[in-house]
Backbone as numpy.savetxt, mean C-alpha at the origin, in Angstrom:
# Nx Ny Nz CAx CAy CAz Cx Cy Cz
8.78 22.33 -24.87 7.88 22.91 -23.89 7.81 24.41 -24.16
6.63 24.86 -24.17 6.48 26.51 -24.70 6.90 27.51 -23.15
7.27 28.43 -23.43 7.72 29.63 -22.62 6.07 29.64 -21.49
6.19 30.09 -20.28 5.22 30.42 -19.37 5.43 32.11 -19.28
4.10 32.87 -20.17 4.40 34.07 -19.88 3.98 35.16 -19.06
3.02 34.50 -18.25 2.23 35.01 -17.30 1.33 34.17 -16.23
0.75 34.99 -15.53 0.31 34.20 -14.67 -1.03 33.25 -14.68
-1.50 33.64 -15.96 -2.63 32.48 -16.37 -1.92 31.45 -16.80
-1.19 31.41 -17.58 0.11 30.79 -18.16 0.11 29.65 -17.09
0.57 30.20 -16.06 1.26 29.58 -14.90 0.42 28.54 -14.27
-0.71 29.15 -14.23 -2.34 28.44 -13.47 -2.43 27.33 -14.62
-2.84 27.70 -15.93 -2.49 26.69 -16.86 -1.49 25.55 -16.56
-0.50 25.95 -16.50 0.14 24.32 -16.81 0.27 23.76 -15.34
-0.40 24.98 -14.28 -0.39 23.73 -13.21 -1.21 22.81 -12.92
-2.56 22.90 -13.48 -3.98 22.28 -13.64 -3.25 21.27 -14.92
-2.55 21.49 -15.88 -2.50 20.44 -16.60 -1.56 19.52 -15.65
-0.64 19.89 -15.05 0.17 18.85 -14.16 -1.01 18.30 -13.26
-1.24 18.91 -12.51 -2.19 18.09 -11.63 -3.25 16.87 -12.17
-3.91 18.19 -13.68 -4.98 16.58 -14.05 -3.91 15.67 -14.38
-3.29 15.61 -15.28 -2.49 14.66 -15.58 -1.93 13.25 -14.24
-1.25 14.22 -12.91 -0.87 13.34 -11.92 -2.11 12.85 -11.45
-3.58 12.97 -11.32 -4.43 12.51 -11.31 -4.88 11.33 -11.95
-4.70 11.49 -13.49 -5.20 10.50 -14.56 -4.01 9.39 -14.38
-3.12 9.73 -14.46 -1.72 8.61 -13.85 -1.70 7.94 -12.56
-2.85 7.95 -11.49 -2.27 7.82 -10.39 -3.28 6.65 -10.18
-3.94 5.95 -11.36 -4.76 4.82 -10.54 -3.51 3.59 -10.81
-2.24 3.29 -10.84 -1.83 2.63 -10.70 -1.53 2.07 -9.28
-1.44 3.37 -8.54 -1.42 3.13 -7.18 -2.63 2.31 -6.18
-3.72 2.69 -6.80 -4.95 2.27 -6.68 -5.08 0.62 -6.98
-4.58 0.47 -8.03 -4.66 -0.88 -8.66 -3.81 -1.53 -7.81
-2.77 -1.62 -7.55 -1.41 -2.07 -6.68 -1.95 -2.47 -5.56
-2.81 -1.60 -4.80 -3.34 -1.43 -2.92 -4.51 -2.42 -3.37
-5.38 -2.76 -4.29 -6.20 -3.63 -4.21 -5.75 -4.93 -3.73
-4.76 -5.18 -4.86 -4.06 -6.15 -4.88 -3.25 -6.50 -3.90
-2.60 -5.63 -3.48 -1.81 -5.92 -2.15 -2.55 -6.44 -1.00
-3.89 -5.36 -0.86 -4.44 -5.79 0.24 -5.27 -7.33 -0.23
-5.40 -8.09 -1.56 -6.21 -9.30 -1.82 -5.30 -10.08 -1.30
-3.46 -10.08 -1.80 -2.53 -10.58 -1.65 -2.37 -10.69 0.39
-2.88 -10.04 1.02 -2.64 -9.96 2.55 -3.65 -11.55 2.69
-5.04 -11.45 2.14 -5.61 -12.41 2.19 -5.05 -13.92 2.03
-3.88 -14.31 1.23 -3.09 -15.27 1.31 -2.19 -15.30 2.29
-1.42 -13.87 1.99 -0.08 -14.00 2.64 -0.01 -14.51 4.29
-1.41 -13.47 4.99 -1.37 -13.76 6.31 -1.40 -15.26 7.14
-2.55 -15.72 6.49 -2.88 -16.59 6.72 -1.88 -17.87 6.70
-0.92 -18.29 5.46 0.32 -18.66 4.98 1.31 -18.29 5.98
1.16 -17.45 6.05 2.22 -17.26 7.16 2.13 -17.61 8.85
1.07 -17.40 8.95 0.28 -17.76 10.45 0.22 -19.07 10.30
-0.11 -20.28 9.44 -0.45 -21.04 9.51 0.60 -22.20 8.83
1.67 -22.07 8.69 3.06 -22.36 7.61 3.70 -22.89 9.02
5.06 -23.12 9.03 5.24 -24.13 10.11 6.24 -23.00 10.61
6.01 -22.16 11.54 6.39 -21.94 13.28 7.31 -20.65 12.29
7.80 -20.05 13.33 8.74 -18.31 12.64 9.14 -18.47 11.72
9.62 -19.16 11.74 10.49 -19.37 9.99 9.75 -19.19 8.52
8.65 -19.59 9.05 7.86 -19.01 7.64 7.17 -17.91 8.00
7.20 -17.32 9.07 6.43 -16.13 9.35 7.16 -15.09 9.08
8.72 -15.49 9.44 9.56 -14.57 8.65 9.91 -14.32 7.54
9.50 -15.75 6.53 9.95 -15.85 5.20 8.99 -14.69 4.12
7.47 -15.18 4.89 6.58 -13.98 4.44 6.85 -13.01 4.84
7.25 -12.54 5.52 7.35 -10.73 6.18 8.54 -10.54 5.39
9.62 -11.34 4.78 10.45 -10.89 3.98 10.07 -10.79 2.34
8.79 -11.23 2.33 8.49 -11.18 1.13 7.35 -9.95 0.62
6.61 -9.62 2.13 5.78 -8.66 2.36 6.81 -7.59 2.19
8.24 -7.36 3.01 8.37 -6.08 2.87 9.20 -5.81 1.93
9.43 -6.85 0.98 10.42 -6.66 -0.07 9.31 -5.58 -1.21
7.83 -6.68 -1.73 6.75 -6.17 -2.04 6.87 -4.49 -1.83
6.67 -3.90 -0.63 6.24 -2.84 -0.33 7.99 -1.84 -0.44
8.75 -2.60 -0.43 10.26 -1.75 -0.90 10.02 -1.45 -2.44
9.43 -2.71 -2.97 9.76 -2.46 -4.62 8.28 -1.68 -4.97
7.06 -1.53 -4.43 6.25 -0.45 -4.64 6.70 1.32 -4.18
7.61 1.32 -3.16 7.74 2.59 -3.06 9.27 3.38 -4.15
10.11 2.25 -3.87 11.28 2.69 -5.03 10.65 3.17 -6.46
9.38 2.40 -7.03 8.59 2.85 -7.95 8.02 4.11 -7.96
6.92 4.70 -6.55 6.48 5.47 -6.63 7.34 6.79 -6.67
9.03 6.43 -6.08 9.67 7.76 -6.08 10.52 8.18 -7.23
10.33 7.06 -8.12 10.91 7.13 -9.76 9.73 8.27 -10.08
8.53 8.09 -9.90 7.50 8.70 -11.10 7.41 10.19 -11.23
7.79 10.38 -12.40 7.77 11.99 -12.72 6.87 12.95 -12.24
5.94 12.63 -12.08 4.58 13.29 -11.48 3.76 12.74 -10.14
3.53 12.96 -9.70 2.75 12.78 -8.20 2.02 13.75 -7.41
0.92 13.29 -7.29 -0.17 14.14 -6.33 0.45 15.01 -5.08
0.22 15.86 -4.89 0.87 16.59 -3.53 0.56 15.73 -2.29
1.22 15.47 -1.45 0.76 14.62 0.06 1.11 13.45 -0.52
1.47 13.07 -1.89 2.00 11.33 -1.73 2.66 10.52 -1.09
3.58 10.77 -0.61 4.95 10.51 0.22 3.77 10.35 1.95
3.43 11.06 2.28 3.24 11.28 3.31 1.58 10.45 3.89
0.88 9.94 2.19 -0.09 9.28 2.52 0.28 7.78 2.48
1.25 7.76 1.44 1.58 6.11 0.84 2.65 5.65 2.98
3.18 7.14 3.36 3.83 6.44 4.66 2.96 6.04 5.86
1.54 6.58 5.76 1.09 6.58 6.86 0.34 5.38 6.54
0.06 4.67 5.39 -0.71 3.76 4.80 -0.02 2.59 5.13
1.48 2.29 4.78 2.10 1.27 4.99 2.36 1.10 6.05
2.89 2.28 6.72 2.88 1.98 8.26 2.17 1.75 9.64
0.91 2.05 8.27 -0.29 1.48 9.43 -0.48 -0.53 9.01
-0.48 -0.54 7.84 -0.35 -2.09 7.21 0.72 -2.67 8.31
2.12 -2.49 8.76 3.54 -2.78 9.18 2.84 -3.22 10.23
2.30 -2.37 11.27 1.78 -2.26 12.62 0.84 -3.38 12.96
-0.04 -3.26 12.12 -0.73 -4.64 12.29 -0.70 -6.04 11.55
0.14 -5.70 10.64 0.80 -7.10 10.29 2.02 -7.75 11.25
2.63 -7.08 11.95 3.62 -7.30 13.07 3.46 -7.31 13.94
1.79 -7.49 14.16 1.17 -7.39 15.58 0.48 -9.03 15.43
-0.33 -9.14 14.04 -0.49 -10.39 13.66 0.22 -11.00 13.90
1.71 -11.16 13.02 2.31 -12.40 13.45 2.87 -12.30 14.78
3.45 -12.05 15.78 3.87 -11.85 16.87 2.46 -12.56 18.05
1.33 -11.93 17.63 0.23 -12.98 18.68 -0.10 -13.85 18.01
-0.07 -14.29 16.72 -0.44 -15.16 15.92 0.56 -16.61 15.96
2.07 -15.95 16.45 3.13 -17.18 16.48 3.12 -17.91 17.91
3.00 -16.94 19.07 3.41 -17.10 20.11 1.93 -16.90 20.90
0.89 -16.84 20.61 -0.59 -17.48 21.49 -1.63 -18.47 20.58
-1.98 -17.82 19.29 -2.50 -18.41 18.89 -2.12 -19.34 17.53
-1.17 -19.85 17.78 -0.23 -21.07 16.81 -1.34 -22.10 16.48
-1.58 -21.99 15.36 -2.06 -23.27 14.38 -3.73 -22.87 14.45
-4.31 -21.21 14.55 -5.48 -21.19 14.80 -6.11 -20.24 13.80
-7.10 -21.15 12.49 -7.24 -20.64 11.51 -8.26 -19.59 11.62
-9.05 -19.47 12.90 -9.83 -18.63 12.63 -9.00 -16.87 13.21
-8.01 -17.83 14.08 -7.15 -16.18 14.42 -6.20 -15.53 12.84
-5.75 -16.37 11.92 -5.33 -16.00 10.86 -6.56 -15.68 9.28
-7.62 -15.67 9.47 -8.79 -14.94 9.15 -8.77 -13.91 9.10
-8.82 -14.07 10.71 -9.19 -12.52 11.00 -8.11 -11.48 10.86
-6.88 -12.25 11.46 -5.74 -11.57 11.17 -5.55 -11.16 9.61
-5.89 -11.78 8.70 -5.38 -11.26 7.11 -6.65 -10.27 6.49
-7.99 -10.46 7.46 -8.66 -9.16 6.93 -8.50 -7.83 7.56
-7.74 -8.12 9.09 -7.20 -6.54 9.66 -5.83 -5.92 9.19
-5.52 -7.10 8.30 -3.84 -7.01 7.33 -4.29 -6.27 6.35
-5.47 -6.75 5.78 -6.02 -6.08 4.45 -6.89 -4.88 4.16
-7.54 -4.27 5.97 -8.36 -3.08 5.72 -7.55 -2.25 5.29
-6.37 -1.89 6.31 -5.66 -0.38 5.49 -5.47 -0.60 4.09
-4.53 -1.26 3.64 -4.27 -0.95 2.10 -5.89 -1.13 0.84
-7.16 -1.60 1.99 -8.42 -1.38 0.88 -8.83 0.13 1.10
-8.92 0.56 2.24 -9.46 1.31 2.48 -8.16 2.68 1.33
-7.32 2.31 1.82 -5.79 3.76 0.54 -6.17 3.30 -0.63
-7.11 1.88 -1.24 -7.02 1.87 -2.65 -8.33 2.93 -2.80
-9.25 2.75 -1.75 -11.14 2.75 -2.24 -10.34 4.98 -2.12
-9.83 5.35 -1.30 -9.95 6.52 -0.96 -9.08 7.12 -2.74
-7.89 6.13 -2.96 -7.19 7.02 -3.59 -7.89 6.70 -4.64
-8.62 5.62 -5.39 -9.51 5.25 -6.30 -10.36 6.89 -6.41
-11.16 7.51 -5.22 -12.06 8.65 -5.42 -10.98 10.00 -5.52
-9.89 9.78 -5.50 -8.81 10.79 -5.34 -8.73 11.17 -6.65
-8.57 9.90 -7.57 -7.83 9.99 -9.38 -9.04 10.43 -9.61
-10.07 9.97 -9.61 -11.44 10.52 -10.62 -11.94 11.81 -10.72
């Protein structure tokens, strides 16, 4: 790595960090598609699978998913400024209404496919909406 000897210098390699964490960062993008296509099974499977036990089996598989996406994102050498703080408000908006799903989904509306529909496309707006935003973020 060459010496930084001034302050253009400086502006320099921070624009190269940034494009760079930019050009690197549609993995995240790619992941939230998928996650949120993956809600499209999962919810529903789970709402509709036989009584808590599988509602828990998925939510243990949902939040294992979202453990082993963030242990990833805090390995990566480079990252956009606000990452941490968008990827938390993203999942924890996903958490909220996936735990709102199954909870009225187990205990009112048990065995009702059109409530697990709907439930796995309000599972799946947040993480489309963090792919479509961070998708215009990298470019």
């Amino acid at each position: 790595m060459r010496e930084i000897t001034g302050p253009v210098d400086a502006l320099g390699r921070a624009a190269a960090v940034e494009k760079a964490a930019r050009l690197r960062s549609g993995w995240y993008a790619r992941y939230l598609w998928v996650y949120a296509a993956g809600q499209l099974v999962l919810v529903p499977t789970a709402l509709l699978g036989h009584g808590p036990v599988a509602a828990l089996l998925f939510t243990l598989v949902n939040g294992g998913l979202v453990t082993g996406l963030s242990v990833y994102a805090a390995r990566q050498r480079v990252v956009r400024r606000g990452f941490g703080a968008r990827h938390g408000v993203l999942i924890g908006a996903w958490a909220v209404l996936y735990t709102a799903a199954v909870f009225v989904g187990t205990s009112a509306f048990e065995d009702s496919r059109v409530f697990a529909a709907v439930a796995a496309a309000v599972c799946a707006l947040p993480l489309a909406v963090g792919a479509w935003l961070e998708t215009r973020r990298s470019s």
